[in-house]
C-alpha positions in Angstrom: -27.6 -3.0 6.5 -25.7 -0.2 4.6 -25.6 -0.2 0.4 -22.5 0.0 -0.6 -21.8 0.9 -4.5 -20.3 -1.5 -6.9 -17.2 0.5 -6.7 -16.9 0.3 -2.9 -16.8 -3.6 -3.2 -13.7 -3.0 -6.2 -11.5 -1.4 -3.8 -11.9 -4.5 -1.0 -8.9 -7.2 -2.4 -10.1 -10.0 -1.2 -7.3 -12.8 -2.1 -6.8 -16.5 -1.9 -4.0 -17.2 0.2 -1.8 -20.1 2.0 -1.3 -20.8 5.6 2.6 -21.3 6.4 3.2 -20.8 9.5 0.8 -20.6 13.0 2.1 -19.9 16.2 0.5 -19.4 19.4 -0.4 -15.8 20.7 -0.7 -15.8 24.5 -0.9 -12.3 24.6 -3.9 -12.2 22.9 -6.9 -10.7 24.8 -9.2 -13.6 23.5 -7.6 -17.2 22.4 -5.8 -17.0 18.4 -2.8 -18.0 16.9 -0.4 -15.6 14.6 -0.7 -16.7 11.0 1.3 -16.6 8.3 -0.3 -16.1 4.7 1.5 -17.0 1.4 -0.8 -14.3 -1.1 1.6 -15.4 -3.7 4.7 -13.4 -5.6 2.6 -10.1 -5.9 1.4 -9.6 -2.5 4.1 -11.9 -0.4 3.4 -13.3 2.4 1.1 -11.7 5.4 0.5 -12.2 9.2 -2.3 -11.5 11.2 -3.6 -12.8 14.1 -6.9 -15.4 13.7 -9.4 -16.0 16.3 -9.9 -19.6 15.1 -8.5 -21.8 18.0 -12.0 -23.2 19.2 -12.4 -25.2 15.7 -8.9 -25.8 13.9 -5.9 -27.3 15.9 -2.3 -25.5 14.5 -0.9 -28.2 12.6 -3.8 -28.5 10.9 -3.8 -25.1 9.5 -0.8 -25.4 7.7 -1.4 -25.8 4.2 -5.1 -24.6 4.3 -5.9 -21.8 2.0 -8.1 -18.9 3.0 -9.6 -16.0 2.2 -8.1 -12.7 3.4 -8.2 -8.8 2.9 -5.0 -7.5 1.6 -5.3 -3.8 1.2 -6.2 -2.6 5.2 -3.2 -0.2 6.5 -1.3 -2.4 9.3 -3.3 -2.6 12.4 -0.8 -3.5 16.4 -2.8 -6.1 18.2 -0.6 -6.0 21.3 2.8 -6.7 19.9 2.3 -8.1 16.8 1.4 -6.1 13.4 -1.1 -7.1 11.3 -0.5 -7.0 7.7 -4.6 -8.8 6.8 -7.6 -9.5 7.6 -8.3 -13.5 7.2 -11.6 -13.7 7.3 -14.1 -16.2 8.7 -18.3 -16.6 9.6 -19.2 -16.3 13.2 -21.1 -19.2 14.6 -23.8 -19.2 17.5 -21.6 -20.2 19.9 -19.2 -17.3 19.1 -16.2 -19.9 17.4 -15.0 -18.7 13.6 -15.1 -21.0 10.3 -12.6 -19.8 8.1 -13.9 -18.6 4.5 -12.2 -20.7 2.5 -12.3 -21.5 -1.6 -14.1 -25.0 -2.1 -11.3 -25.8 -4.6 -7.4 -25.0 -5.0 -6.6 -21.6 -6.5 -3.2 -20.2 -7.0 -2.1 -18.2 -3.9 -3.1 -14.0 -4.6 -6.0 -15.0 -7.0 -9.0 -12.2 -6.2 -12.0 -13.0 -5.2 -14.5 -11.0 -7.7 
């Protein structure tokens, strides 16, 4: 495992977000859905794609928050852009729990 410095882990915004919107992605290489993300009124609202469909139906993701990287340039994964990284801890079996905050925070507050 690399070291990384204390400053290294500074520049990662890591932010508490809302789930608005899921739809499916078909074109996807491996089953997600394209999320939405409400970061709050300084970052806005995000999408990415989420690998998440083995453990959490859409409908119930609406509403959830989650944790997400904010500051990655925009990566294309096939036609859609993603704007963040909502991130999540690989099980055994290769399905994704979301990393989520264990109590409400406002939308955009950092993780530190």
């Amino acid at each position: 495992m690399k070291e990384i410095s204390w400053s290294e882990f500074e520049a990662v915004e890591l932010r508490a977000g809302t789930i608005v919107d899921v739809e499916e992605f078909p074109e996807a290489r491996r089953p997600a859905y394209k999320i939405t993300v409400d970061f709050g009124p300084e970052i806005g609202s995000r999408r990415s794609s989420a690998r998440v469909t083995d453990l959490y139906p859409a409908d119930e993701l609406i509403g959830k928050q989650v944790v997400g990287v904010v500051n990655f340039p925009p990566k294309r994964i096939g036609p859609m852009k993603s704007e963040c990284l909502v991130t999540g801890f690989y099980r055994e079996d290769g399905s994704v729990v979301l990393a989520v905050p264990e109590q409400a925070v406002p939308n955009g507050a950092k993780l530190g």
